[in-house]
C-alpha positions, 0 to 999 in steps of 0.5 A, spaced: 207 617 842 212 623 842 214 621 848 216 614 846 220 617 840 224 622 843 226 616 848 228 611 841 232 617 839 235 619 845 237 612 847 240 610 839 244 616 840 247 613 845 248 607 842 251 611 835 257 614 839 260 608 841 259 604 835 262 610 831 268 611 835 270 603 834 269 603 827 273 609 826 278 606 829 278 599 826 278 603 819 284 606 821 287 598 825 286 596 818 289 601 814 295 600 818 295 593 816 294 595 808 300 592 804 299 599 800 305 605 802 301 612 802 307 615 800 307 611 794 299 614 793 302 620 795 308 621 790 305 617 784 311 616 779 315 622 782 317 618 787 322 615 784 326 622 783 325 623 790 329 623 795 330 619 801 330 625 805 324 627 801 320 622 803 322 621 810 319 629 811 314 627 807 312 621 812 314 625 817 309 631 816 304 626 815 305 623 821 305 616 818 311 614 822 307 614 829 303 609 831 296 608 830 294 610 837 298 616 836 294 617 829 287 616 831 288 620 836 290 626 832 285 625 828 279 624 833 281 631 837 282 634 829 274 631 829 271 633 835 274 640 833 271 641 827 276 639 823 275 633 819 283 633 816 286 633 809 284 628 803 292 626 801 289 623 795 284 628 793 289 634 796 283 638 799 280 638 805 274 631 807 270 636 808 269 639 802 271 632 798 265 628 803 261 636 801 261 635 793 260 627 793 255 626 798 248 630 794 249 626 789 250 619 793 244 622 797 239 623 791 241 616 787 240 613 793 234 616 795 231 615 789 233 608 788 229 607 795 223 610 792 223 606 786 224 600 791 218 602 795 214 604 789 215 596 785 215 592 791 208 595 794 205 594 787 208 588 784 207 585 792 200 587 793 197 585 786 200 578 787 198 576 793 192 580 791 192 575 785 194 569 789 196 563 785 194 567 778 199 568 772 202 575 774 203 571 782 207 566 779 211 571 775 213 576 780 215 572 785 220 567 780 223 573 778 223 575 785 226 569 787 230 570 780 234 576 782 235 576 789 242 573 787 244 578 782 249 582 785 247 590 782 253 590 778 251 586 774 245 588 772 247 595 772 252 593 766 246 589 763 243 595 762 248 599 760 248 593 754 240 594 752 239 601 753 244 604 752 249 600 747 242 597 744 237 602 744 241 608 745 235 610 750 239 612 755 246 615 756 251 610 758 255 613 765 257 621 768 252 626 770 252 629 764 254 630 757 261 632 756 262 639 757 255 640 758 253 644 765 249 642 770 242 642 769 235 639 771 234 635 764 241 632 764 242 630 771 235 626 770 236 624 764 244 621 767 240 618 773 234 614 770 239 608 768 243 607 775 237 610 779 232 604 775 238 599 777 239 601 784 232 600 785 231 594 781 236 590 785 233 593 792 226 590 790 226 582 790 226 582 797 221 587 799 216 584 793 217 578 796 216 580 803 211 584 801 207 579 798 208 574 805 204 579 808 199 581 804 197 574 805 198 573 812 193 580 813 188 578 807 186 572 812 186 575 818 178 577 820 178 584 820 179 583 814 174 578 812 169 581 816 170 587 811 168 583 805 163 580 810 160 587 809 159 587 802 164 593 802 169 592 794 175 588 794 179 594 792 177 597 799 178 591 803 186 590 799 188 597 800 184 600 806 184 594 810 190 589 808 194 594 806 195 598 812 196 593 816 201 589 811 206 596 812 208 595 820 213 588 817 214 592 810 217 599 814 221 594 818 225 591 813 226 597 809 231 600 815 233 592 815 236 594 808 239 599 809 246 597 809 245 593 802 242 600 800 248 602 801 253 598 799 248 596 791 249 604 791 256 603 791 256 599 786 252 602 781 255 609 782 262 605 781 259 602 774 256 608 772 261 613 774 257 617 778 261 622 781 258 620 788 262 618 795 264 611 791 269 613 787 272 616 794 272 611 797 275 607 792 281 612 791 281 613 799 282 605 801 288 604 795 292 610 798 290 608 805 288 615 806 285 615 813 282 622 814 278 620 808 277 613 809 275 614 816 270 619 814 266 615 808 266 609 813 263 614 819 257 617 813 256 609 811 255 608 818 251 613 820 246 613 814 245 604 817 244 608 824 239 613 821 236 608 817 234 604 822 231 609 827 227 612 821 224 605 821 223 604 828 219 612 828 215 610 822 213 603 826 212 607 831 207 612 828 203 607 824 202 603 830 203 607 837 202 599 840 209 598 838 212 603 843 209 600 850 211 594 847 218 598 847 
């Protein structure tokens, strides 16, 4: 098993190289199409005080007047060498931009996951496990309810009940006005979005996992379990569950690129202070040291995603590396 996974690991990365390389440059081939003026971005109103000449240095200290080879280029030995350049819309450097934001993206979105998981193994074993009855019929119109519902929506339903309505729940930032940094107030401020990240993710893990936990309830392994006697809580959760979980770890890697975009979202809606915003004010001041680098995190955590499923395939079923 070991064996096999240094393998998929080994051949993902050399699979990851290449496709990094060409996205980094399709970022910057697009920004160089954007209608958007970086200087405009860089000198906001001061611009129309400045000077042709003052503009002119600016572009050239930019390098904005180089071609787009010559930029990426630039960049990418910049890169390699360990410098992730300068952010000309946030005037510090990316590696500190993508170092503040990124732990916050990463634990919404990782606890977005969970709940994800959590509601979609519940709510899917107990409908299939109750085929046909009132919680079954109920889950799934739901499911199928909410697959259309982009997350930005939700997250600003949300806001209207629970925070507008009940007052439950703060209604956007990662704390209270000019209260510090602390373990119940990033709680607190992470319910909402978290629950809605979540939310958004399940209809079709639900729905999947349900279709599974169907199909593996009639396999004989499964009736031969109940054959012997044993409680139909053990046959659902010792005997048919697991076996519903290979297709169920698959799909999850599957869903990492909507993971990732409904984070965006959300964190857009609430105002967490995340990679979201970044990307936003990166991609209007076509700044390409940032949008390059936020567009490479994006597609490594795809990457990751999926080889995590791959190894955990792997792991709850060795099988699946020989068929490899």
């Amino acid at each position: 098993m070991s064996r096999a996974i240094g393998r998929l690991v080994l051949r993902r990365i050399g699979f990851a190289v290449p496709v990094l390389v060409v996205v980094a440059f399709g970022v910057f081939l697009l920004a160089a199409a954007s209608p958007f003026d970086p200087v405009h971005q860089y000198y906001g109103v001061e611009l129309f005080g400045a000077s042709a000449a003052d503009v002119a240095q600016v572009r050239a200290r930019l390098g904005l007047d180089d071609p787009v080879l010559v930029q990426f280029w630039h960049w990418a030995t910049g890169v390699f060498g360990g410098d992730l350049g300068a952010s000309r819309s946030f005037r510090q450097p990316v590696a500190r931009v993508v170092a503040e934001r990124l732990p916050w993206t990463l634990l919404l979105t990782a606890t977005g996951l969970a709940l994800a998981v959590v509601i979609a193994l519940v709510l899917g074993t107990v409908a299939a496990w109750r085929q046909g009855g009132w919680i079954d019929r109920f889950v799934t119109a739901i499911g199928h309810a909410l697959e259309g519902v982009p997350p930005f929506v939700l997250a600003l339903l949300s806001i209207a009940v629970f925070s507008l309505g009940l007052g439950w729940l703060p209604v956007a930032g990662l704390t209270d006005a000019g209260a510090p940094v602390s373990f119940g107030q990033v709680a607190e401020h992470l319910a909402l979005p978290a629950l809605v990240l979540g939310i958004s993710q399940s209809p079709w893990l639900v729905l999947h996992v349900r279709q599974s936990m169907l199909t593996s309830l009639s396999e004989d392994h499964v009736t031969g379990a109940r054959a012997r006697g044993l409680a139909e809580s053990t046959v659902v959760l010792r005997h048919a569950l697991p076996t519903a979980l290979l297709p169920f770890v698959t799909l999850i890697g599957a869903r990492v690129p909507e993971l990732v975009t409904g984070a965006v979202l959300v964190e857009e809606v609430f105002s967490w202070p995340g990679l979201a915003a970044a990307v936003v004010t990166a991609a209007m001041a076509v700044d390409y040291p940032l949008l390059a680098i936020l567009t490479l995190v994006a597609t490594a955590a795809v990457l990751i995603g999926s080889l995590f499923a791959d190894i955990a395939a792997i792991v709850l079923d060795p099988r699946v590396a020989t068929d490899g």
